[in-house]
C-alpha positions as a Markdown table, in Angstrom:
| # | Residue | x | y | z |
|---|---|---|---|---|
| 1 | Unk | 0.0 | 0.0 | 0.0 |
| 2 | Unk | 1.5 | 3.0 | -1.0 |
| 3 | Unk | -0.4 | 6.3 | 0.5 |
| 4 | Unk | 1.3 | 8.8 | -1.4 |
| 5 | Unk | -0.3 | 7.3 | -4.8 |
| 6 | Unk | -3.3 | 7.6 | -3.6 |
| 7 | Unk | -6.3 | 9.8 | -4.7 |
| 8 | Unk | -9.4 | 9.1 | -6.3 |
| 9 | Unk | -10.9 | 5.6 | -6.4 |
| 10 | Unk | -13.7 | 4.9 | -8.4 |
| 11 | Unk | -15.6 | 1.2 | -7.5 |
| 12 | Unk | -17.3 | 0.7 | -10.3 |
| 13 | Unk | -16.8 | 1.4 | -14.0 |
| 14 | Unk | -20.0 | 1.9 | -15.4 |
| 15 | Unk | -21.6 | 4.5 | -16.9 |
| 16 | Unk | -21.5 | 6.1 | -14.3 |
| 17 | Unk | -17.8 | 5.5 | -12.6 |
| 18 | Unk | -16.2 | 6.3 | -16.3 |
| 19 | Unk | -18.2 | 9.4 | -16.8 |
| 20 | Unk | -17.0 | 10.1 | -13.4 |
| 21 | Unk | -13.1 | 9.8 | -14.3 |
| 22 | Unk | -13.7 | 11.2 | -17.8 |
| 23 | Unk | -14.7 | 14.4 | -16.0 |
| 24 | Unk | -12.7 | 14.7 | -13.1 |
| 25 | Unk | -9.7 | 14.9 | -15.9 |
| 26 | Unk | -11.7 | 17.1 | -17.8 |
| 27 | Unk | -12.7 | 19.2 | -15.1 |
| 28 | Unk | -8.5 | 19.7 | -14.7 |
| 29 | Unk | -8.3 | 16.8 | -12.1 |
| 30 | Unk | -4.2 | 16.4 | -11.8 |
| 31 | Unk | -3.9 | 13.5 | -9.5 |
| 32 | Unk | -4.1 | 9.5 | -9.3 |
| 33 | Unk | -7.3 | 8.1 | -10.6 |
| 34 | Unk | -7.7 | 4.6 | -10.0 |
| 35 | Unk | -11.2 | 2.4 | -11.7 |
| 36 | Unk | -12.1 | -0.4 | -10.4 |
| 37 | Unk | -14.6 | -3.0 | -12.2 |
| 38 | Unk | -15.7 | -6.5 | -11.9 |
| 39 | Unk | -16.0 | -6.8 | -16.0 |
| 40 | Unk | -13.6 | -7.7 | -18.0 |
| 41 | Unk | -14.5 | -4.6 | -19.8 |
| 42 | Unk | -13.5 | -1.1 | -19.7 |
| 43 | Unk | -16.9 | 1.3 | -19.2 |
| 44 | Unk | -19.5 | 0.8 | -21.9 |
| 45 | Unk | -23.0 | 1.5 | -22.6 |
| 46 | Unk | -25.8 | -0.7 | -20.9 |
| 47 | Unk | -28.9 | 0.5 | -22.9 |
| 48 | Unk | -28.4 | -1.0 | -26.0 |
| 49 | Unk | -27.7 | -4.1 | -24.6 |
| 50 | Unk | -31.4 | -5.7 | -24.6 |
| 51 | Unk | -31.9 | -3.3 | -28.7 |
| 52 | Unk | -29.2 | -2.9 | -30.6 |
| 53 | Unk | -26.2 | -5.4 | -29.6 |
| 54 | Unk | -28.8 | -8.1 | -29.2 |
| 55 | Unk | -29.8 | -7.4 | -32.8 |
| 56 | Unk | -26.6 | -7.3 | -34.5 |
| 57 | Unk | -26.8 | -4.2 | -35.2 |
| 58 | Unk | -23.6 | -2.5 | -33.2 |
| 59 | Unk | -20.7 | -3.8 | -32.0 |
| 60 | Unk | -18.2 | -3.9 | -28.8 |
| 61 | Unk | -16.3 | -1.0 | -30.2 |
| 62 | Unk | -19.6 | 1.1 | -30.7 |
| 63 | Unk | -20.7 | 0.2 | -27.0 |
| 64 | Unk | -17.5 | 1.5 | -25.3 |
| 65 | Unk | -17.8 | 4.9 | -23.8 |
| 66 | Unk | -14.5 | 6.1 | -24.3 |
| 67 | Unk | -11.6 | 4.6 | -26.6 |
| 68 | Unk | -9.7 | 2.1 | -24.8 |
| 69 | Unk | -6.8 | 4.1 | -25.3 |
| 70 | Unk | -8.3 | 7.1 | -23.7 |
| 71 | Unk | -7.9 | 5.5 | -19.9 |
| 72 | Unk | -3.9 | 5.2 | -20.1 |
| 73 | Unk | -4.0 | 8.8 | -22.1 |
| 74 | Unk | -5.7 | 10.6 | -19.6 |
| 75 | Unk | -3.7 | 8.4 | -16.6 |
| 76 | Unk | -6.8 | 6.7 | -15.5 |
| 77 | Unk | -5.9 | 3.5 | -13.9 |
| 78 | Unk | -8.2 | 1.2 | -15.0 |
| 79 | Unk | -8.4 | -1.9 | -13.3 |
| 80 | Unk | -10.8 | -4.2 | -14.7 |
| 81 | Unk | -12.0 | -8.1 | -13.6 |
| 82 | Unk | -11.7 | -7.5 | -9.6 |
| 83 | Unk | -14.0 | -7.3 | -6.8 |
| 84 | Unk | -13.3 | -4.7 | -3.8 |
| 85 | Unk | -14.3 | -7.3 | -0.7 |
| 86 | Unk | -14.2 | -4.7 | 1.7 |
| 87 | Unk | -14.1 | -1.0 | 3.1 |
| 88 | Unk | -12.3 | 0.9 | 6.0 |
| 89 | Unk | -13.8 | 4.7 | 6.3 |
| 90 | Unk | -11.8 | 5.9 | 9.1 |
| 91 | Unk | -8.3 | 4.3 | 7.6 |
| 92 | Unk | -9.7 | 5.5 | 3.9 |
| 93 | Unk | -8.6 | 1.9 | 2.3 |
| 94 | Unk | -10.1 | -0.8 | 0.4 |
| 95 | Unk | -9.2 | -4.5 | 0.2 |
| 96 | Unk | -9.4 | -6.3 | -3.1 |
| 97 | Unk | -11.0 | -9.6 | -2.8 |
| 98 | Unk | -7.5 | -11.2 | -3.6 |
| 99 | Unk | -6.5 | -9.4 | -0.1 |
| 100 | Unk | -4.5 | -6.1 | -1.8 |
| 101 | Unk | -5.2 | -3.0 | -0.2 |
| 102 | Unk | -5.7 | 0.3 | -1.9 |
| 103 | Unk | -5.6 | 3.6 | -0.1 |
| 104 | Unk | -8.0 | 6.8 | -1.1 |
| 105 | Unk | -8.2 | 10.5 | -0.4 |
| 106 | Unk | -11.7 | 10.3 | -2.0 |
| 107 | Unk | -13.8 | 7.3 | -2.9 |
| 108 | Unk | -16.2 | 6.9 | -5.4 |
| 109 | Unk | -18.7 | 4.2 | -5.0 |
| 110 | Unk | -20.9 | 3.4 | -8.6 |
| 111 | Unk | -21.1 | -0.4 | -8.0 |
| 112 | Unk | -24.7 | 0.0 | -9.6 |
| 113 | Unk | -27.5 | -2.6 | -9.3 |
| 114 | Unk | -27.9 | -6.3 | -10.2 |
| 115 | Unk | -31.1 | -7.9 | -11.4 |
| 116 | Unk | -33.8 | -8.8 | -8.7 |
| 117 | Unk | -33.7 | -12.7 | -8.5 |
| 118 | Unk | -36.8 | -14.8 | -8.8 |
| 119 | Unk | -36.2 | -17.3 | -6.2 |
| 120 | Unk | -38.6 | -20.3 | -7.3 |
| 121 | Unk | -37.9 | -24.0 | -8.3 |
| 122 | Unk | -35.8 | -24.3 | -11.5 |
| 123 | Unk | -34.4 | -21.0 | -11.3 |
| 124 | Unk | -30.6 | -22.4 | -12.1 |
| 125 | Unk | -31.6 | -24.2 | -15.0 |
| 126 | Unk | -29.4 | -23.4 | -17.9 |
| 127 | Unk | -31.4 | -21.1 | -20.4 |
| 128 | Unk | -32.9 | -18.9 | -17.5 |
| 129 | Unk | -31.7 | -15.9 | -17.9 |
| 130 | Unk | -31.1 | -11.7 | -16.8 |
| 131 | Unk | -29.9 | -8.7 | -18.6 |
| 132 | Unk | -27.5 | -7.0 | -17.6 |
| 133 | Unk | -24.2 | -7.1 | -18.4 |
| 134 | Unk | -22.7 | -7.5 | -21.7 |
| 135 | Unk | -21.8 | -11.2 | -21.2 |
| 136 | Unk | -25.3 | -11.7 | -19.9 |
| 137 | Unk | -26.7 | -10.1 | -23.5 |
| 138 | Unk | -24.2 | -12.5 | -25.3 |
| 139 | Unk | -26.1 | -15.3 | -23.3 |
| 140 | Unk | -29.5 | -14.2 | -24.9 |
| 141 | Unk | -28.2 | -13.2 | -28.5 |
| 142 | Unk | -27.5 | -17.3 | -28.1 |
| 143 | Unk | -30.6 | -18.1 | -27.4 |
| 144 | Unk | -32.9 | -16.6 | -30.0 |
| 145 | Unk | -33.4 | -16.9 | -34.0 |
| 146 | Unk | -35.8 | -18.6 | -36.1 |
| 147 | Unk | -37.6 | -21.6 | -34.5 |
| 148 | Unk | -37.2 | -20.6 | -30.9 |
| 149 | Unk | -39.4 | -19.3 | -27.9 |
| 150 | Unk | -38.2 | -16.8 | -25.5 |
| 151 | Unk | -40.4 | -16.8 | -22.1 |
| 152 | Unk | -39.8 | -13.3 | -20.6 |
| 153 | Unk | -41.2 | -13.3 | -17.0 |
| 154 | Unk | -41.7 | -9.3 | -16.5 |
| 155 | Unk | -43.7 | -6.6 | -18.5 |
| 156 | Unk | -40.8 | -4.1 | -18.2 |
| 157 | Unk | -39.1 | -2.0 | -20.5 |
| 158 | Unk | -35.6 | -4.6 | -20.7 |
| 159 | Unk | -38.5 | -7.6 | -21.0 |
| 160 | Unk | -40.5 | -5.2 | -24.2 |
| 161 | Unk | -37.4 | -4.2 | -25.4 |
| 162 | Unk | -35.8 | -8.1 | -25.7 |
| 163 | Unk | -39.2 | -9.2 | -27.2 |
| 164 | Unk | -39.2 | -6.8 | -29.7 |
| 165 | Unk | -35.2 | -7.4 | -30.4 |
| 166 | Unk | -36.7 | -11.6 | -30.4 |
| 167 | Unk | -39.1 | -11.3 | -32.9 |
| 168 | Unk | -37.0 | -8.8 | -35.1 |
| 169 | Unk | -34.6 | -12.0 | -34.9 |
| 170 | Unk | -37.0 | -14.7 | -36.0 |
| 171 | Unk | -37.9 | -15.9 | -32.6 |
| 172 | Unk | -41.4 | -16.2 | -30.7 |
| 173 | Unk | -42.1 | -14.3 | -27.8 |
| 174 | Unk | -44.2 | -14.5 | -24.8 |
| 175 | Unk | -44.2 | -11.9 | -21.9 |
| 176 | Unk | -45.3 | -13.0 | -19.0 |
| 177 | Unk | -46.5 | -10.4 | -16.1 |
| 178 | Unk | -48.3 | -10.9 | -12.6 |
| 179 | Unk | -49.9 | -7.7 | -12.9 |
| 180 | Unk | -53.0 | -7.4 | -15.1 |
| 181 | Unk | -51.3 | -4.6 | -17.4 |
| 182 | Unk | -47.9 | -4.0 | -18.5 |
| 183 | Unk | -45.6 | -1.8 | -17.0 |
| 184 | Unk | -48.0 | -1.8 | -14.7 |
| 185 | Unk | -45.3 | 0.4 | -12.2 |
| 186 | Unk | -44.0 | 2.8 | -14.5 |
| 187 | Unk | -45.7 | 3.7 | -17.3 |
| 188 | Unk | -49.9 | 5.3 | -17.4 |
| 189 | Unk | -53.0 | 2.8 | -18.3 |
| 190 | Unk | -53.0 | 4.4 | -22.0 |
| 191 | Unk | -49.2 | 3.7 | -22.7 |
| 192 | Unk | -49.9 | 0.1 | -21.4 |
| 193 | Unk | -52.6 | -0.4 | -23.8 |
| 194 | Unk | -50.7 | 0.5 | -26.4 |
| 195 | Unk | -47.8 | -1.2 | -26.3 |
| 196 | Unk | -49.4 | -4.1 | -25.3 |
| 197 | Unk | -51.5 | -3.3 | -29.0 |
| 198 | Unk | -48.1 | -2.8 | -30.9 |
| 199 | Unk | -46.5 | -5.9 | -29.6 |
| 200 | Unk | -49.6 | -7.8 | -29.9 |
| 201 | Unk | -49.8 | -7.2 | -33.5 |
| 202 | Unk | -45.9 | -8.0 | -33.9 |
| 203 | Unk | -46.5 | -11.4 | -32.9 |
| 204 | Unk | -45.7 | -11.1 | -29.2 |
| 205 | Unk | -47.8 | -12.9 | -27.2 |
| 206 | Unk | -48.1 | -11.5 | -23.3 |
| 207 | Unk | -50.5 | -14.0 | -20.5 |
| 208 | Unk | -51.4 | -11.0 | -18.0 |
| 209 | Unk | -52.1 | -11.4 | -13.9 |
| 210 | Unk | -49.8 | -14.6 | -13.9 |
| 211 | Unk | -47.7 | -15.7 | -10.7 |
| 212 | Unk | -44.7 | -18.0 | -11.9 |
| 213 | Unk | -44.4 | -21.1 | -9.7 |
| 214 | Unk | -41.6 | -22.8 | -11.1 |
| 215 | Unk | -39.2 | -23.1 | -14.7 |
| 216 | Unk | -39.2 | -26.7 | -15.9 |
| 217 | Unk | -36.6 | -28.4 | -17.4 |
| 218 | Unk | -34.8 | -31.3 | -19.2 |
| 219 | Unk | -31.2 | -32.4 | -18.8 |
| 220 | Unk | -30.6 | -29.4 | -16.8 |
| 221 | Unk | -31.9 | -27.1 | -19.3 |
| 222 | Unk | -35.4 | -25.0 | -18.7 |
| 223 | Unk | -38.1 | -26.1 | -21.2 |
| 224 | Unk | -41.1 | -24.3 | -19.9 |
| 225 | Unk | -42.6 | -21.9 | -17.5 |
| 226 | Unk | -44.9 | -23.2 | -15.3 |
| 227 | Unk | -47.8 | -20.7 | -14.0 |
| 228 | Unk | -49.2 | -21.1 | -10.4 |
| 229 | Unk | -52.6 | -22.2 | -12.1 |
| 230 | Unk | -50.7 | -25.2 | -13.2 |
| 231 | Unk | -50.2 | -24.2 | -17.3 |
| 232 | Unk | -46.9 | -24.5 | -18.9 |
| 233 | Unk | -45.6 | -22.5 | -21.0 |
| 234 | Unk | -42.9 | -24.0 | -23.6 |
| 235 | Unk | -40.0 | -21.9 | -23.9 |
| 236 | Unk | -36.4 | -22.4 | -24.9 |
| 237 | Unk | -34.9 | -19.6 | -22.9 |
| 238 | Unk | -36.6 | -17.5 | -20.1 |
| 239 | Unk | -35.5 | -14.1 | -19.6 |
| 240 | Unk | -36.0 | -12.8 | -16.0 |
| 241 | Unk | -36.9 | -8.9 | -15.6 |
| 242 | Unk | -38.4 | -8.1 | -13.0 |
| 243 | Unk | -36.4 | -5.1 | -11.5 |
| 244 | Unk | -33.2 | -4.3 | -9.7 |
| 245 | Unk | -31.7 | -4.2 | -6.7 |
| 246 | Unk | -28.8 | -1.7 | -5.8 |
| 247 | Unk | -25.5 | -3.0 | -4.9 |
| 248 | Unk | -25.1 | -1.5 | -1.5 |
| 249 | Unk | -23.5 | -4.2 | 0.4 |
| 250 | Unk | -20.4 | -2.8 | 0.7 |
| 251 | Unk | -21.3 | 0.5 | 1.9 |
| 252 | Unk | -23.6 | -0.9 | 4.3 |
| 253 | Unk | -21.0 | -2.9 | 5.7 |
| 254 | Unk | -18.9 | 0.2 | 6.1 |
| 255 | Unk | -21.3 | 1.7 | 8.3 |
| 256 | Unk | -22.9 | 5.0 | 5.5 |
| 257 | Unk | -26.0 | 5.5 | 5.6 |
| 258 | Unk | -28.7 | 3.8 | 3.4 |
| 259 | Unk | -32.6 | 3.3 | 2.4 |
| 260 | Unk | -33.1 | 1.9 | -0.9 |
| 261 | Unk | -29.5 | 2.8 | -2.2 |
| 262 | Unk | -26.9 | 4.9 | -0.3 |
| 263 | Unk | -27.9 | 7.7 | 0.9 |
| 264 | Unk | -25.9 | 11.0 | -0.7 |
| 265 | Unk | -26.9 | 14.9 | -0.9 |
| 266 | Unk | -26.9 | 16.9 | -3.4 |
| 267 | Unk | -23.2 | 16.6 | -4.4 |
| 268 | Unk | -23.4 | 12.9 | -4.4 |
| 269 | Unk | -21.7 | 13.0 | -0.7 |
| 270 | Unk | -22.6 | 10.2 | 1.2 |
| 271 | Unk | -23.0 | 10.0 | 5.4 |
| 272 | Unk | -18.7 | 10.0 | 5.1 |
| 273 | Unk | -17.7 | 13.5 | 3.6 |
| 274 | Unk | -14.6 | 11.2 | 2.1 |
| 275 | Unk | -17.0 | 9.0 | 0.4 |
| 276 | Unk | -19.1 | 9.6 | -2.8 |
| 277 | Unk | -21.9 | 7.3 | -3.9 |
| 278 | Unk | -23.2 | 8.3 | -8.0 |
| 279 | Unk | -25.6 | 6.0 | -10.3 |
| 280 | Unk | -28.3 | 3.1 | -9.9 |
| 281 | Unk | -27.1 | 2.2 | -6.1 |
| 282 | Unk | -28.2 | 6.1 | -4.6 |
| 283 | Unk | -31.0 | 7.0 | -2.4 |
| 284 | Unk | -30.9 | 10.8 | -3.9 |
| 285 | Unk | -32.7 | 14.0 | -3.1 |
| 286 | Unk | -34.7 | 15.1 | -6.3 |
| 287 | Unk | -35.0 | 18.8 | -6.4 |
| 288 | Unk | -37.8 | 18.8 | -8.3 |
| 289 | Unk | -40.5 | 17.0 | -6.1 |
| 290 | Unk | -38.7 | 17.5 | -2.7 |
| 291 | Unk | -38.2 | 13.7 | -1.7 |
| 292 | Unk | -35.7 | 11.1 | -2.1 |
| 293 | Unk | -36.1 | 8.3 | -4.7 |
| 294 | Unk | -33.6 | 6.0 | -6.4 |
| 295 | Unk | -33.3 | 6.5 | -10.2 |
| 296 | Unk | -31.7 | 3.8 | -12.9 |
| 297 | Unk | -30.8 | 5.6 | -16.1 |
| 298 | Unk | -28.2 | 7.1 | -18.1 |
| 299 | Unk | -29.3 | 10.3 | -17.1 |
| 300 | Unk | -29.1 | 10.1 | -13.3 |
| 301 | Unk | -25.7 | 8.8 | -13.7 |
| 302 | Unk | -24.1 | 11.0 | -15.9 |
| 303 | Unk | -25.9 | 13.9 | -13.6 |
| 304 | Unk | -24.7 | 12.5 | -10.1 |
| 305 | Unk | -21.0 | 11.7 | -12.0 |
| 306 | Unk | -20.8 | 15.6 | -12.6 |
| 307 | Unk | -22.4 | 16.1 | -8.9 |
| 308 | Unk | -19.0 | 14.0 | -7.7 |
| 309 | Unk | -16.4 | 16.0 | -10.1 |
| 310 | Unk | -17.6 | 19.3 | -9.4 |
| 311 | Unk | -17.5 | 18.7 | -5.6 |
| 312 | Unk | -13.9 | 17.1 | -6.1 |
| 313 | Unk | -12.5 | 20.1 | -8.3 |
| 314 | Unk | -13.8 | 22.5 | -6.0 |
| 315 | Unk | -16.5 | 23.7 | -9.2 |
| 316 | Unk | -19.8 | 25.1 | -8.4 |
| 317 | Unk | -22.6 | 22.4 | -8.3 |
| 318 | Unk | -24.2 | 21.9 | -11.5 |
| 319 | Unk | -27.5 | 22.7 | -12.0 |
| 320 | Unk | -30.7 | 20.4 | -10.6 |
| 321 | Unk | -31.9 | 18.4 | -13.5 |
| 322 | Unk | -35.2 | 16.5 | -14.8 |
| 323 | Unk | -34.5 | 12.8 | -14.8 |
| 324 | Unk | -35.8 | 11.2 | -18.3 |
| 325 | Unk | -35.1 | 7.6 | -19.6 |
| 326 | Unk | -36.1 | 6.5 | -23.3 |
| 327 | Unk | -36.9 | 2.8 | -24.7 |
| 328 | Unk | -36.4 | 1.4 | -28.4 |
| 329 | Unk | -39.3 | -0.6 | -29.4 |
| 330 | Unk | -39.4 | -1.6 | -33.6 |
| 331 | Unk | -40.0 | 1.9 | -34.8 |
| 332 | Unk | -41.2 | 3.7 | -31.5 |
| 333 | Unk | -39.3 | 5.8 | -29.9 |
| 334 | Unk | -40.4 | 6.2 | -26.2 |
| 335 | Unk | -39.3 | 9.0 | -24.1 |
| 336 | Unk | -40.1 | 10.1 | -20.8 |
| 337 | Unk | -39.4 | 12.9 | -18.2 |
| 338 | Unk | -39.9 | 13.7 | -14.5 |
| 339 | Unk | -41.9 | 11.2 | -11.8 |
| 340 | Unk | -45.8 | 10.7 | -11.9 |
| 341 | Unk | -45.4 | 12.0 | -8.5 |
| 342 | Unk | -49.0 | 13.6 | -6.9 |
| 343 | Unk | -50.9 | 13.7 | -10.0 |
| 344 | Unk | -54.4 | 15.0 | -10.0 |
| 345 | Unk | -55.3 | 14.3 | -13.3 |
| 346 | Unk | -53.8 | 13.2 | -17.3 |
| 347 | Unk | -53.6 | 15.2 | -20.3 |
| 348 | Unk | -53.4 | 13.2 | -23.8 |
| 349 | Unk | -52.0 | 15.2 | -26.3 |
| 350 | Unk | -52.8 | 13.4 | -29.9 |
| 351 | Unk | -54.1 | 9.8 | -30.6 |
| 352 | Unk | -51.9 | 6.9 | -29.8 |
| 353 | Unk | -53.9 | 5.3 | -32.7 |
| 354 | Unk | -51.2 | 7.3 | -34.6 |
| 355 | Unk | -48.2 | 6.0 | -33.2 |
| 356 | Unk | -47.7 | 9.6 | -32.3 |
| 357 | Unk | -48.8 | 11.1 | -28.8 |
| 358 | Unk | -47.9 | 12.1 | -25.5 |
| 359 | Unk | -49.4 | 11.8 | -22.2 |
| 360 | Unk | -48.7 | 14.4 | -19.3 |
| 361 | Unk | -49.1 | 14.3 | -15.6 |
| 362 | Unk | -50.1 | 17.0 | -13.8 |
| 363 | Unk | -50.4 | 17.6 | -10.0 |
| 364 | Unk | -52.6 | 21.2 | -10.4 |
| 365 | Unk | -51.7 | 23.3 | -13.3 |
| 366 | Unk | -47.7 | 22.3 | -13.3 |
| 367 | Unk | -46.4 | 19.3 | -14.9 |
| 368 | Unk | -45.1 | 16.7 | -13.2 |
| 369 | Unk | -44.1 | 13.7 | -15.8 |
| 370 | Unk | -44.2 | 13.6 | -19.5 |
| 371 | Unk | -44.3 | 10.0 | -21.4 |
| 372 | Unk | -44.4 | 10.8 | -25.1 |
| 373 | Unk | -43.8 | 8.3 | -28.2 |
| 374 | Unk | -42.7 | 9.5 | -31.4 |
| 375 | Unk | -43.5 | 13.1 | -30.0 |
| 376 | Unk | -39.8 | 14.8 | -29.3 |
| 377 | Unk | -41.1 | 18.5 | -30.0 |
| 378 | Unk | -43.5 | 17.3 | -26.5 |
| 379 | Unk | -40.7 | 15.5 | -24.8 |
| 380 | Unk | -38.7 | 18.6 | -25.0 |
| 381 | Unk | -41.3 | 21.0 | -24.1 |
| 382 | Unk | -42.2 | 18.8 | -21.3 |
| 383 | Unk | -38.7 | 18.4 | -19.7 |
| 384 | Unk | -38.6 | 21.9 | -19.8 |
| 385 | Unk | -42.1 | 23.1 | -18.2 |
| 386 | Unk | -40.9 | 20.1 | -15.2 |
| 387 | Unk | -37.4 | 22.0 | -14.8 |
| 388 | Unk | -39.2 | 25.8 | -14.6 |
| 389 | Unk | -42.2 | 24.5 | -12.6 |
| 390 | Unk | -44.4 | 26.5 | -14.8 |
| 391 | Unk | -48.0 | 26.7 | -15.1 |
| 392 | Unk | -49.7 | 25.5 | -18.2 |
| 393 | Unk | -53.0 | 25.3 | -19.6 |
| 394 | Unk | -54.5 | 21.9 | -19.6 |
| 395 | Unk | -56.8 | 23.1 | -22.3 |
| 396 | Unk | -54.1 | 24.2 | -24.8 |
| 397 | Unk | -51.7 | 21.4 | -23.8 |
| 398 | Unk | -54.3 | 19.0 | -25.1 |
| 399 | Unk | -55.3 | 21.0 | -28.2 |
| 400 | Unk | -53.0 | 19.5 | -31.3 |
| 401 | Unk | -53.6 | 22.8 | -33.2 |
| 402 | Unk | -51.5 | 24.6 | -31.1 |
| 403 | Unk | -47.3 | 24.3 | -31.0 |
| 404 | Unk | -45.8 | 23.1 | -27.9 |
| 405 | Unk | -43.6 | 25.7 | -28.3 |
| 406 | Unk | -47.0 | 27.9 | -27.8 |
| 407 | Unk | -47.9 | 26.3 | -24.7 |
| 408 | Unk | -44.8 | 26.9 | -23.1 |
| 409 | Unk | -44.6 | 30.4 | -24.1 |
């Protein structure tokens, strides 16, 4: 262990840990920077993982966020393939699973999240699957083309996403989902309806307000899904999306603070001033509504990545922003902004009929979430109105005839 090395360690390279080095450097960060990951991989990109990559239709070198040789130019240690076991706050080290010990001025923590388990009988069968990882999308490219079945147990966005990437591949698809809509957490009744519609008539095939008992199997291998009313469903594959859970362990163990993620403030500072926490695994304050959520996008972690280098560079704070994800289905092009949070009533703007509309969510006359498919010019105008807390008219914002640039005016 060598103290005077020691600097900035990032645990995790993500998204959101290589944004985080990319910008200390560029922020004029002159000291050791040391990224640590559990991939074999230097930081890539996650989303198209379950679109694109599984398609064929990009490749490693497109996924990666930053060339590989931009980690050894800008002096970014990257360390990739090794598990941090454990952390010592008060001493400011780390211990590599293989027993090495690192020492820190400032820690980063973006170990992220990991896909929520479904514990049942069968659930280690070869051909059950998650997706995450880019190893774990390799796994599922492998698994569908002509003549096969894909079982996805989850009516998510990764599980829609995967389906639509299955049957653009040749394969069948059936989504399977305990509640009795899709998206049933995260998306409005009319958004539901339609996507359930779009993939409907695509050839995807979804059995709604379904419990899943136990994944069948031959030779080790699943071969079905079996429902707890007793039906099976055939499958060769069964993809398991049915959320996430943050990878807090080892900042638990250290004794920071956590909810559902660790905790951090505003400048991604966790409960140890040393110690920063950015990306999936936070428990964050959202300027916006006044309460703290956890957030798993591209957005939140780029935004808490900056947070984290401004607060290291000595850099005012970057400005609050709207969180917003987006999903790839065939031709649609999903986007949506700000949280459905206290919502007194839903504006449609245009006819999903169309395959063009958007659907607001307002709590009074402000807006407090925008979902909007093939409609940027409303995604835009949306994210905005959320960010300025502005008052609208929930007349004109439903009237097609006049601009979204007009209603925000």
């Amino acid at each position: 262990m060598n103290k005077s090395d020691a600097r900035v360690i990032i645990v995790g390279a993500g998204h959101a840990g290589g944004t985080a080095a990319a910008l200390l450097r560029q922020f004029g960060y002159e000291k050791p920077i040391t990224l640590i990951g559990e991939e074999p991989l230097a930081p890539y990109q996650r989303p198209p993982l379950s679109k694109a990559w599984l398609k064929g239709e990009t490749d490693a070198e497109a996924l990666m966020l930053k060339p590989e040789s931009f980690y050894a130019e800008a002096d970014v240690a990257l360390r990739t393939g090794m598990r941090v076991a454990s952390l010592t706050p008060s001493q400011k080290t780390l211990t590599l699973q293989g027993g090495e010990t690192l020492a820190y001025d400032t820690l980063i923590l973006a170990t992220g999240a990991r896909p929520r388990p479904l514990m049942i009988p069968g659930a280690d069968l070869a051909g059950v699957l998650v997706l995450r990882s880019a190893a774990d999308a390799e796994a599922l490219k492998a698994s569908l083309g002509p003549g096969r079945r894909l079982a996805v147990i989850g009516g998510g966005y990764i599980g829609l996403e995967a389906s639509a990437s299955a049957r653009a591949l040749g394969a069948e698809a059936v989504v399977i989902e305990r509640e009795p809509r899709i998206l049933a957490r995260v998306a409005n009744e009319i958004l539901s309806s339609f996507f359930t519609d779009y993939h409907r008539a695509r050839g995807v095939e979804f059995v709604l307000g379904a419990s899943v008992a136990a994944f069948d199997g031959e030779g080790g291998k699943v071969t079905g899904v079996r429902l707890a009313s007793g039906e099976i469903i055939p499958c060769d594959a069964a993809l398991v999306g049915i959320g996430a859970i943050p990878n807090m362990e080892l900042a638990q163990a250290a004794g920071l603070a956590c909810a559902d993620g660790v905790i951090v403030d505003e400048a991604a500072r966790t409960s140890d001033p040393a110690i920063h926490a950015i990306g999936d695994v936070t428990w964050r304050h959202l300027a916006h509504y006044g309460r703290p959520f956890r957030l798993e996008s591209v957005a939140n972690a780029l935004e808490q990545a900056r947070q984290a280098a401004c607060a290291i560079t000595g850099r005012p704070p970057p400005p609050a922003e709207v969180t917003w994800n987006w999903s790839d289905q065939y031709d649609l092009k999903y986007q949506f902004a700000g949280l459905p949070f206290d919502v007194d009533e839903v504006v449609l703007r245009g006819e999903p009929a169309s395959g063009k509309f958007a659907i607001f969510h307002l709590a009074g006359d402000r807006i407090q979430a925008v979902e909007a498919v093939n409609a940027p010019a409303e995604f835009m105008a949306g994210r905005q109105l959320i960010a300025k807390r502005a008052a609208v008219s929930r007349t004109r914002l439903a009237d097609m005839t006049i601009s979204m640039k007009e209603v925000a005016a």
